[in-house]
C-alpha positions as CSV (number, residue, x, y, z in Angstrom):
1,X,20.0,72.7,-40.9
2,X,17.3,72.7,-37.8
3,X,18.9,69.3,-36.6
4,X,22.5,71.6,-36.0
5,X,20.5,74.7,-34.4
6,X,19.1,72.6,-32.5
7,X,22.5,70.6,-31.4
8,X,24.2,74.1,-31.4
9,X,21.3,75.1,-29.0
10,X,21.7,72.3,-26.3
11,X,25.2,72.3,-26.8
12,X,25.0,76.3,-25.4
13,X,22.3,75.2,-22.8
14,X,24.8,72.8,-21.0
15,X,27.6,74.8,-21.4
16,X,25.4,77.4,-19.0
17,X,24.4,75.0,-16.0
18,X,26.3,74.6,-13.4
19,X,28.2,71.6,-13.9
20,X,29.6,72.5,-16.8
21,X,30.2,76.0,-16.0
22,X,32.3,75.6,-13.5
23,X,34.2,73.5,-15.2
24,X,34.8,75.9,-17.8
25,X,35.4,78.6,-15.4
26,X,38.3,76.2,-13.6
27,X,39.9,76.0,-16.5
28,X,39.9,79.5,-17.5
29,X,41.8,80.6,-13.6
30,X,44.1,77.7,-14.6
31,X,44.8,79.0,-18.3
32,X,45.1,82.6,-16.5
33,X,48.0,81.4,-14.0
34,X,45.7,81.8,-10.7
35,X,47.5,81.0,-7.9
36,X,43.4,79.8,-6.4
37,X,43.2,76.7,-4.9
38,X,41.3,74.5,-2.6
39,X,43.3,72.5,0.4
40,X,43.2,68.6,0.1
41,X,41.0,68.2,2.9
42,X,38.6,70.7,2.2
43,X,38.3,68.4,-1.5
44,X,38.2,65.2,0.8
45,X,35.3,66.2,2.6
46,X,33.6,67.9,-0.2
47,X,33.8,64.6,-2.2
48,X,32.2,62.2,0.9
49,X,29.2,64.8,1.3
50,X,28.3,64.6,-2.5
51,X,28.6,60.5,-2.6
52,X,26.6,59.9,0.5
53,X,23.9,62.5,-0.3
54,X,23.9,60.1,-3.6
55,X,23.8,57.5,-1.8
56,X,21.4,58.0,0.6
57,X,18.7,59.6,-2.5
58,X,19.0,56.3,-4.3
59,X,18.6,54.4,-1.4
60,X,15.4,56.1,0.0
61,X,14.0,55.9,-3.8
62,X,14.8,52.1,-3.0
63,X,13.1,52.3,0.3
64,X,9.8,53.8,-1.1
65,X,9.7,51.4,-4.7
66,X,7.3,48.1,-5.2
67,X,10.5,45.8,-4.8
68,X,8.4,43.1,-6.2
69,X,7.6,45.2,-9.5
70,X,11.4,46.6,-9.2
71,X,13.7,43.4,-9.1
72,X,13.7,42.8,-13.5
73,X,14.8,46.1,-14.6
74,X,16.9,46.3,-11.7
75,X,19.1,43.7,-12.4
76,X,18.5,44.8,-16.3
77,X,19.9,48.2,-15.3
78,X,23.0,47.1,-13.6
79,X,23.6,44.7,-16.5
80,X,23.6,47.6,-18.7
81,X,25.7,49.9,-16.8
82,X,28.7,47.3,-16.6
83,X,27.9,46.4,-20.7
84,X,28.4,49.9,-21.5
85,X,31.4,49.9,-19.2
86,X,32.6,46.6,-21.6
87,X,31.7,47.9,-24.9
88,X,33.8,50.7,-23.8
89,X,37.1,48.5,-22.5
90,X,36.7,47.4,-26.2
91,X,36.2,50.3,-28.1
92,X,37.5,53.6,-26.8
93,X,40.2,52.3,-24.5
94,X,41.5,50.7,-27.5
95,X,41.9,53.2,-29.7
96,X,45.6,54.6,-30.9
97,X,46.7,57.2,-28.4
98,X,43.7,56.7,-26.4
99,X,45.3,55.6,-22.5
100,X,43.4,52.6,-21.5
101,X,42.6,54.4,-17.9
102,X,41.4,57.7,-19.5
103,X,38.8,55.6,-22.5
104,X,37.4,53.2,-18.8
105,X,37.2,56.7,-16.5
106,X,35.0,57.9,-20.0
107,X,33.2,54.5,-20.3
108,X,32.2,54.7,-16.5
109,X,31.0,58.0,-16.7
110,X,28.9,56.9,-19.8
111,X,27.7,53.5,-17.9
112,X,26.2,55.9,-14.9
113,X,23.4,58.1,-15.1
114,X,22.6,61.8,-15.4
115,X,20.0,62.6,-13.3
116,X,19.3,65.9,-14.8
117,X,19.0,63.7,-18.4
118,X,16.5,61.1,-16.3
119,X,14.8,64.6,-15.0
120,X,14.2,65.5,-18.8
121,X,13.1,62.2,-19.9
122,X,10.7,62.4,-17.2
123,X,9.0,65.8,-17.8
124,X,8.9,65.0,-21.9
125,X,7.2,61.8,-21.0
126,X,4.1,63.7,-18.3
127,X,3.7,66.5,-20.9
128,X,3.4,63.3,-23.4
129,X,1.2,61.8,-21.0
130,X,2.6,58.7,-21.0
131,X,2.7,57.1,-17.9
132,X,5.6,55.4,-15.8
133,X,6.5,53.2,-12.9
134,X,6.9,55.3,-10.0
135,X,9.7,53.5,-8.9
136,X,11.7,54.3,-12.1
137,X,13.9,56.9,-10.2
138,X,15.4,54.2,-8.6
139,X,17.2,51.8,-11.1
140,X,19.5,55.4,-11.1
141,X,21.6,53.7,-8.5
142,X,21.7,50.0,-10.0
143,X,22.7,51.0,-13.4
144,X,25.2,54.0,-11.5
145,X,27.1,52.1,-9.0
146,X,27.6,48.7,-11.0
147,X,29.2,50.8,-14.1
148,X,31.5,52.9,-11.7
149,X,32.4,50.1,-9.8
150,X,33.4,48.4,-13.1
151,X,35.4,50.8,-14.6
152,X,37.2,51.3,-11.6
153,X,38.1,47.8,-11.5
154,X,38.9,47.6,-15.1
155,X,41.6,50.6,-14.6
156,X,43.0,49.2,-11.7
157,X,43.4,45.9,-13.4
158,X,44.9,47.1,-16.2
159,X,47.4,49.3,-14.4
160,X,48.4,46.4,-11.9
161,X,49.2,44.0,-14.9
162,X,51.1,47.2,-16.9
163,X,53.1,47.6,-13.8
164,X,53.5,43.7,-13.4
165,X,54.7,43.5,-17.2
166,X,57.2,46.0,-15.9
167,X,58.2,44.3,-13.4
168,X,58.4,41.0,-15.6
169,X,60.9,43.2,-17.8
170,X,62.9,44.7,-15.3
171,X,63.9,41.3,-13.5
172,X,63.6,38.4,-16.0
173,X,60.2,36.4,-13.7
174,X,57.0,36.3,-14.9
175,X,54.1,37.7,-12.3
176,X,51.2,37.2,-14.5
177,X,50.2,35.4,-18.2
178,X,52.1,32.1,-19.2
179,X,51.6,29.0,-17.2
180,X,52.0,27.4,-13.9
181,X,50.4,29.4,-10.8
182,X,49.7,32.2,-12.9
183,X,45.9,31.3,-13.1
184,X,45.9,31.9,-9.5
185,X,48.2,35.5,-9.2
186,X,45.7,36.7,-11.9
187,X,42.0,35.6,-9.6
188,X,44.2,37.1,-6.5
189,X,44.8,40.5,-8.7
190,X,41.1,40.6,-8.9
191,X,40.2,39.8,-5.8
192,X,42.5,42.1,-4.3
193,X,41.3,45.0,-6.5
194,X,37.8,44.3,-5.9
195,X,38.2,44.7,-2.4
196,X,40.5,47.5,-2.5
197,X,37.8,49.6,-4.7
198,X,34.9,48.8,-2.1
199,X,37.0,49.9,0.6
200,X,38.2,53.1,-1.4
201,X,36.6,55.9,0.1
202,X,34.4,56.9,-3.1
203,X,32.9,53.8,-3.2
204,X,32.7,53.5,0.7
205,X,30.5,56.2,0.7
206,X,28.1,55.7,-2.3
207,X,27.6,52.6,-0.8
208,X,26.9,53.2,2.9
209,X,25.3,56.2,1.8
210,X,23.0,54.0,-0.2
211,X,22.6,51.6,3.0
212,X,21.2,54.0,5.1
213,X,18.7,55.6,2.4
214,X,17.2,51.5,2.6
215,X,18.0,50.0,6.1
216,X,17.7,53.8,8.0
217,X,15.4,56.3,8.0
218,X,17.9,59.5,7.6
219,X,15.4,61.5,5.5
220,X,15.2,64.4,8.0
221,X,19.2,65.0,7.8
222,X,19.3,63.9,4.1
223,X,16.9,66.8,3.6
224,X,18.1,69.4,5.5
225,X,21.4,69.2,5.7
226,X,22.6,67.0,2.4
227,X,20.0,68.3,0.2
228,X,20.7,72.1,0.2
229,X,24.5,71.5,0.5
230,X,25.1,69.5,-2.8
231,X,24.6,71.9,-5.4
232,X,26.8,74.2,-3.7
233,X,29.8,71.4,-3.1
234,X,29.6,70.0,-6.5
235,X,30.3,73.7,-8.4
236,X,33.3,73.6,-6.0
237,X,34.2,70.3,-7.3
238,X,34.3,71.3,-10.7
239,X,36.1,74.4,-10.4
240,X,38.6,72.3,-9.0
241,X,38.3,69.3,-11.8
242,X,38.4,72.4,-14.3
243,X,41.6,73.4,-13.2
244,X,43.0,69.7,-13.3
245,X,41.9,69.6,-16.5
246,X,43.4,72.1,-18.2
247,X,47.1,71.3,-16.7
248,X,46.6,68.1,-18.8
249,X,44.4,69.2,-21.9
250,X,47.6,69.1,-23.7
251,X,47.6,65.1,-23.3
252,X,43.7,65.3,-24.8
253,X,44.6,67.3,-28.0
254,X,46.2,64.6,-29.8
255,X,43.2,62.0,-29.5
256,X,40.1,64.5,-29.2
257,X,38.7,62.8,-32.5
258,X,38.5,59.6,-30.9
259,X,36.4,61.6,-27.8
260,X,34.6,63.0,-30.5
261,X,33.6,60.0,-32.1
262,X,32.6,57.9,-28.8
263,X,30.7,60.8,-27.2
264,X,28.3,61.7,-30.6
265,X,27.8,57.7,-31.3
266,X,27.5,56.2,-27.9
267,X,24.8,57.4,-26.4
268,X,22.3,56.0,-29.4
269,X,24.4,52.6,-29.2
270,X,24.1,52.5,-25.2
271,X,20.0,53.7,-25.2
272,X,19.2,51.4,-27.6
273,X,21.1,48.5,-25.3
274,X,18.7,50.1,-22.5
275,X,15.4,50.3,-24.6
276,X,16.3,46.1,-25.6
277,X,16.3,45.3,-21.5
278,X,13.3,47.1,-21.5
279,X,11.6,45.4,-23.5
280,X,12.6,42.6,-21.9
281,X,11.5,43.5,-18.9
282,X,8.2,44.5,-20.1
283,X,7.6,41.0,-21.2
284,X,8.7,39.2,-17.9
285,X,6.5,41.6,-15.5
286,X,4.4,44.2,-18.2
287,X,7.0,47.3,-17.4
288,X,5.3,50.4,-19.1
289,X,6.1,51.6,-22.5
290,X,7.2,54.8,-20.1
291,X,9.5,53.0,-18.2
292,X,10.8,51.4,-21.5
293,X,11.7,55.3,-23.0
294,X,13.7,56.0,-19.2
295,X,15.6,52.9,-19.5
296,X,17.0,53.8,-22.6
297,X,17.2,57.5,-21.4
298,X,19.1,56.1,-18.4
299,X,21.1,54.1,-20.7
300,X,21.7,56.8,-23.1
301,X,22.9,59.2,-20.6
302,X,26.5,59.9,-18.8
303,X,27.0,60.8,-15.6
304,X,27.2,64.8,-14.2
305,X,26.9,63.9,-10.7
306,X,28.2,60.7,-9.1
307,X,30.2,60.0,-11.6
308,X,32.6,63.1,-12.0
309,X,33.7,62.9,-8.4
310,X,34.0,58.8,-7.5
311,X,36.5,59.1,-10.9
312,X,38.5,61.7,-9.1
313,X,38.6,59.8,-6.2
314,X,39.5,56.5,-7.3
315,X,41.6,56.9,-10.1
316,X,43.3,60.3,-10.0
317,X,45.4,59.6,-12.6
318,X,43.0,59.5,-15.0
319,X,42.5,63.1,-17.2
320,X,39.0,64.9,-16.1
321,X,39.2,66.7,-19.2
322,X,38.3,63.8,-21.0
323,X,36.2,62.1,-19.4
324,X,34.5,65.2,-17.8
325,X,34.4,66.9,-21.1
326,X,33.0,63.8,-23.5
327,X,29.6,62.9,-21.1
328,X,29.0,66.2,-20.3
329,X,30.6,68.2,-23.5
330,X,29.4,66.0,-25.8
331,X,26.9,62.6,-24.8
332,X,24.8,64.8,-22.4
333,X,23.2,67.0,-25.1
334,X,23.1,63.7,-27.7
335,X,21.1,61.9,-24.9
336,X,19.3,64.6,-24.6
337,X,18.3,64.9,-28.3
338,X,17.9,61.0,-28.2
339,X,15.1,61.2,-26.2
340,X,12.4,61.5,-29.1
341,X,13.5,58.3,-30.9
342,X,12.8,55.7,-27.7
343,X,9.5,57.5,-27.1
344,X,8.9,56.6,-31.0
345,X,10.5,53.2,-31.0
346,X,8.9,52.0,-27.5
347,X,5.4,53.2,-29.3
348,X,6.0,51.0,-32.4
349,X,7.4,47.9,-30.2
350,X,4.7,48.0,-27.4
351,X,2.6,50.7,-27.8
352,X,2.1,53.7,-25.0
């Protein structure tokens, strides 16, 4: 009975802070018939703001980090994000009634980070006392931007050979699949998608964003210009996704068990991928039991931040309402809860 209170409980606590708020509230002016809305390029702008104030945090957290000490669990991280971006391809985007687009937007979402979950982690862990790497803040962006950029990739993919088996259909030739140069059409599919998600302007701007946090030294306009803007810009965002996402919560209804299912089981099956590359990692370079427990915290957690918008941007056609709704309705406050187990697991495997 304590273990629902205290579900209940976090469950209430999220639905209060800002991100998911706003959200709500979107979707109440939208249930209501308001007429409110926000002009396209107001959205544009709102959206390249948030990604390069992302950016540019992760990459000054690269800037400041042992790179030495960092390299293992940052390739670890990134190997995880775009894992948990596979397991998902397999699992949810499968599922009956499930649209393959909407289950890799959710994946994504539940590759990249919170940083509000890594925040948590963090403060359990110093009134714990156990101690971390300093540099842990920034495997965010390794783990973040390889899962995104996956999933985007994934969708785009699988859209492109939906529409070329429509094609295929329509006119009797075969684009892709069977034999002959198809081989080649497929690796030029995936080329071509690669580089048109790095040149998409979500990704554009996470990643020069991140570019200038390492190769620049923008910390002066990153902190007083990006910094006090972003919490501001991002309830916008979410009004406006909560809005979105109630014109299409009808499309949700049918398969919200299968959202149900992936958001309450994947964020133990995705930490527990984390807390095994930790462990890793702890026996290639003696990465702390501390850093261990964020890993799979990292791991464990779905995005509320980068995540939300760079989805929006890049693949509008998925619904926010589930993807929004599953990481931070549901695997937010399970990652969350989560946190106790790695910091007892991490003590039984290598001590703290």
């Amino acid at each position: 009975m304590d273990i629902i209170i205290t579900i209940a409980s976090t469950v209430l606590e999220q639905m209060q802070k800002p991100t998911l708020a706003f959200l709500i509230a979107g979707m109440m002016l939208a249930a209501l018939g308001s007429k409110f809305e926000i002009p396209d390029p107001v959205y544009k702008f709102i959206v390249i703001v948030l990604l390069l104030k992302v950016g540019m945090g992760a990459g000054i957290s690269i800037r400041q980090a042992d790179l030495f000490s960092l390299v293992v669990p940052a390739i670890g991280a990134a190997v995880v994000g775009i894992t948990i971006v596979l397991i998902g391809s397999r699992t949810l985007a499968r599922l009956k009634g499930v649209s393959q687009v909407d289950g890799l937007a959710t994946a994504g979402l539940f590759g990249a980070v919170s940083a509000s979950t890594l925040a948590a982690g963090m403060a359990i862990l110093d009134d714990e006392g156990i101690a971390y790497e300093g540099f842990i803040g920034a495997l965010y962006p390794f783990m973040d931007i390889a899962a995104l950029v996956t999933a985007i990739v994934l969708a785009k993919m699988a859209t492109a050979r939906k529409a070329a088996a429509g094609n295929t259909m329509a006119d009797g030739t075969m684009t892709l699949g069977g034999s002959g140069k198809a081989p080649i059409a497929e690796a030029g599919l995936v080329r071509g998608i690669l580089v048109e998600t790095f040149r998409s302007p979500a990704i554009s701007a996470l990643i020069a964003g991140l570019a200038l946090g390492v190769l620049a030294k923008p910390d002066s306009v990153f902190d007083s210009f990006y910094e006090p803007l972003f919490r501001g810009l991002l309830s916008i965002l979410m009004l406006i996704m909560g809005m979105e996402a109630w014109a299409r919560f009808a499309e949700l209804r049918k398969v919200a068990h299968a959202y149900i299912l992936y958001g309450i089981t994947a964020p133990i099956i995705h930490g527990m991928l984390g807390f095994g590359v930790g462990v890793i990692a702890h026996e290639l370079t003696g990465f702390s039991a501390g850093g261990i427990v964020l890993l799979s915290v990292m791991a464990a957690s779905s995005s509320d931040i980068s995540g939300p918008p760079t989805m929006r941007a890049a693949l509008p056609e998925a619904n926010s309402s589930a993807y929004v709704g599953t990481s931070t309705g549901l695997g937010t406050p399970i990652a969350i809860l989560s946190i106790p187990l790695f910091i007892a697991l991490a003590e039984i495997v290598v001590g703290t």
